[in-house]
N, C-alpha and C positions, 0 to 999 in steps of 0.2 A: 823935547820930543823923543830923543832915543832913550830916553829914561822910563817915558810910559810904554816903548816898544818890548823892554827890557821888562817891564811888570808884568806886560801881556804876556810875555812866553812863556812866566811861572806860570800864570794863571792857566794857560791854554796846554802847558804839562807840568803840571804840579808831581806826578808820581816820578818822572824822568830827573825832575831838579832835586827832589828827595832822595833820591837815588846816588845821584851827583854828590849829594850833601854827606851821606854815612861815607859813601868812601873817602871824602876829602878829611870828614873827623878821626877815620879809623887812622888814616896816614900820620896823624895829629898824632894818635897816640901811637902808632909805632916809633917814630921819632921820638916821645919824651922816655917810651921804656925803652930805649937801647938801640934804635935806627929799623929804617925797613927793609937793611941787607943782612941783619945778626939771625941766627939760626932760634934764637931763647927766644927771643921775641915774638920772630912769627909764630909762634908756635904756641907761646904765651897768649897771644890775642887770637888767634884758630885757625891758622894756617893748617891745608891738609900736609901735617906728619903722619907718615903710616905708621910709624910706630906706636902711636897715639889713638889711633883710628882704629888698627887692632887688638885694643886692650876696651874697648866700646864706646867712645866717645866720637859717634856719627854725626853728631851736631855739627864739626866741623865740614861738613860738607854744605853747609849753608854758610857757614863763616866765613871759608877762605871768599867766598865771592866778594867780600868788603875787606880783604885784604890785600898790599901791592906789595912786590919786593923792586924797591928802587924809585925817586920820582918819575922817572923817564917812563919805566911803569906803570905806572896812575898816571900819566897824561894821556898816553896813548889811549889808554882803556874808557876815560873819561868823554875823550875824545871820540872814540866810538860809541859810547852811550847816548849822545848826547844826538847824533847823525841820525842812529837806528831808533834809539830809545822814542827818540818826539813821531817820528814815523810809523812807528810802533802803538802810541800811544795813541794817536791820531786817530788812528785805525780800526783800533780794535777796543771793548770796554774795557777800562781801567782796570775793574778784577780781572779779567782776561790778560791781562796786559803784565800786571801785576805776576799772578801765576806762570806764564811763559818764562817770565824772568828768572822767579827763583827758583821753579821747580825743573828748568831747561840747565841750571845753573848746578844744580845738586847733583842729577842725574851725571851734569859735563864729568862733576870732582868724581863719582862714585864710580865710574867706568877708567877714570886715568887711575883712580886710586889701583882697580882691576888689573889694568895691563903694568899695573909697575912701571909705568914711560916718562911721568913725570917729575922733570928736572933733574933726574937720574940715570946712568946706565947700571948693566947689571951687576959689576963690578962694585961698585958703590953700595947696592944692596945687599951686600953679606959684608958688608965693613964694620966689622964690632967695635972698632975705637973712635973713630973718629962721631961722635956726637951720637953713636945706636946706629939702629937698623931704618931702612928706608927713606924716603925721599921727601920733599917739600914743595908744595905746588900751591898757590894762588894767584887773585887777578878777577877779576870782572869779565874776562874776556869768554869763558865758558855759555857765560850768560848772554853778553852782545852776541855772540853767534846763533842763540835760541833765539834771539829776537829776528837776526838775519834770515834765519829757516823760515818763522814765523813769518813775516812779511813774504819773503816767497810765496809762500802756500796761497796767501792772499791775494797777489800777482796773480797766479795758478789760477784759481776759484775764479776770481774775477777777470780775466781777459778778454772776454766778449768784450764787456764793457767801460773796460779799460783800454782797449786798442792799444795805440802805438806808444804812449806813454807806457803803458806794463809793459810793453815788449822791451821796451828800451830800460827801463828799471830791472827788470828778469838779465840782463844782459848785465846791465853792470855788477849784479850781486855775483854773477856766475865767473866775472872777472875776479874781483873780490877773493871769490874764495880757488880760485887757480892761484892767483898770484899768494894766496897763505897756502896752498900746498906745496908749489914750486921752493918758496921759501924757507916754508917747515921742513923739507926733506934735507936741505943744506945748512940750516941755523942750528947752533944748539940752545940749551935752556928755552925751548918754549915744549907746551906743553899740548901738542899735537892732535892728540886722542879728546886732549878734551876739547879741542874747538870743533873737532871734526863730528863728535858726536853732540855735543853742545847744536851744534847746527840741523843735526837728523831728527833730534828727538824737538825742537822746535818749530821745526818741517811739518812734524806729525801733528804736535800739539796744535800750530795753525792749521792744519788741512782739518781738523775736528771742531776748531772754536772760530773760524775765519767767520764776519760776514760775508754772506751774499748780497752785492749790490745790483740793484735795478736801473737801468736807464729810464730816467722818467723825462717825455718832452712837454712844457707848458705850453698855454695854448697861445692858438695868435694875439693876443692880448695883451699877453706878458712877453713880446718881443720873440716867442719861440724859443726862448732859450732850454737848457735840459739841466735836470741835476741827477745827482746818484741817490738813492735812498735805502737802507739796510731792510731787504725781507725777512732774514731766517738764518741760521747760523747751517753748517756744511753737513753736519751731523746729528740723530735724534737723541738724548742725553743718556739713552739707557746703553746706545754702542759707546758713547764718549765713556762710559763709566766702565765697559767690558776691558776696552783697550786701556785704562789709566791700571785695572787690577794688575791685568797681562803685564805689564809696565815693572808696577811694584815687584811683583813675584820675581822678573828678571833682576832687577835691582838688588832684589834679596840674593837672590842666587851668586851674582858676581861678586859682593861683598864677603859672603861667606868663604868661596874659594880661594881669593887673593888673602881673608885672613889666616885661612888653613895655612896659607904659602906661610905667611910671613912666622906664623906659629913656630915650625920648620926650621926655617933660621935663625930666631932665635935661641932655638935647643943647639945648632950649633955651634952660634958663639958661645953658648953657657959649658959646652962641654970643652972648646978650644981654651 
């Protein structure tokens, strides 16, 4: 019996256990190339290095999201995918679901890469010897937070008809994410900017792709019971595409000027 319950849940999120799956293999391979705490490594498999990132290699801002540094790491993260991710997935269409993830995910790396906050102080980022210039930042957690936003927005949209159950889900995400502020202000090594924006830009991306559900009640017949039924998504697809440009364009723009920065620095450790 718990064995077909256990079949069911692939079946009923297949995109959430695949998800599950690249990161458990990428850990795979950080470990046989040199562990998932060595600097060559993550770096090796796509961790965001800026040093890396500013010579053009943007791809990693998809990569690190399937990369961890340390088990404890990958558990944690796995572990919120798996809470958010099926909730997520539930919810909303699979390509919907799908996109929130990694494009909530890309945007988290491309904004920490931006503020330079990642697993760095400033100090660090004009260190010529020790392993170059700039900082190292991965994790799946950029991306659980796009989904955290996402579902909010859902919450949001749908309250009427959600009642006290969204109210009470809306509450605990809002705990949620106090208790990662409170934390993030006093931890080091976590990567702040990214969960924090990670969470806005999946706020938005659900407030544009959320279903809208319907209370619908059957009739005396069927016992009066009600169900929920998707009419229409929150947004008409021509504004979802104005605001995804808008999006880009800012994207563009902060990767440029953080590479300008780091450009910068490295002129002067070449002259030091």
């Amino acid at each position: 019996m718990q064995g077909l319950k256990i079949k069911s849940t692939f079946k009923t999120y297949p995109i959430t256990w695949l998800l599950i799956s690249i990161n458990i293999f990428m850990f795979i391979l950080e470990t046989i190339f040199g562990g998932s705490n060595t600097k060559s490594t993550l770096c090796l498999l796509g961790a965001n290095c800026d040093i890396y990132i500013s010579q053009g290699e943007i791809w990693r801002f998809l990569t690190a999201n399937f990369i961890h540094i340390g088990f404890i790491h990958l558990i944690l993260n796995l572990a919120g995918l798996y809470i958010f991710g099926t909730i997520t997935e539930k919810e909303f269409l699979r390509y919907k679901y799908i996109f929130i993830y990694l494009f909530g995910g890309i945007c988290a790396n491309l904004f920490s890469y931006w503020s330079g906050s990642a697993f760095s102080s400033e100090p660090t980022l004009i260190n010529c010897f020790d392993g170059g210039i700039g900082s190292i930042s991965a994790g799946a957690s950029g991306s659980i937070f796009s989904l955290l936003g996402a579902y909010a927005s859902y919450l949001m949209v749908n309250k009427k008809v959600l009642g006290k159950h969204g109210k009470e889900s809306l509450l605990s995400i809002g705990i949620i994410v106090f208790i990662n502020v409170v934390y993030g202000a006093t931890a080091g090594n976590i990567d702040h900017v990214a969960h924090i924006s990670g969470l806005i830009i999946g706020f938005l991306l659900g407030w544009m792709l959320s279903p809208v559900r319907q209370l619908i009640v059957l009739p005396e017949s069927l016992n009066n019971e009600s169900i929920l039924i998707s009419i229409s998504t929150k947004l008409p697809l021509k504004y979802i595409i104005v605001v995804l440009v808008l999006l880009i364009v800012l994207l563009k723009m902060t990767y440029d000027q953080r590479t300008d920065y780091l450009e910068i620095l490295i002129n002067i450790c070449r002259i030091n």
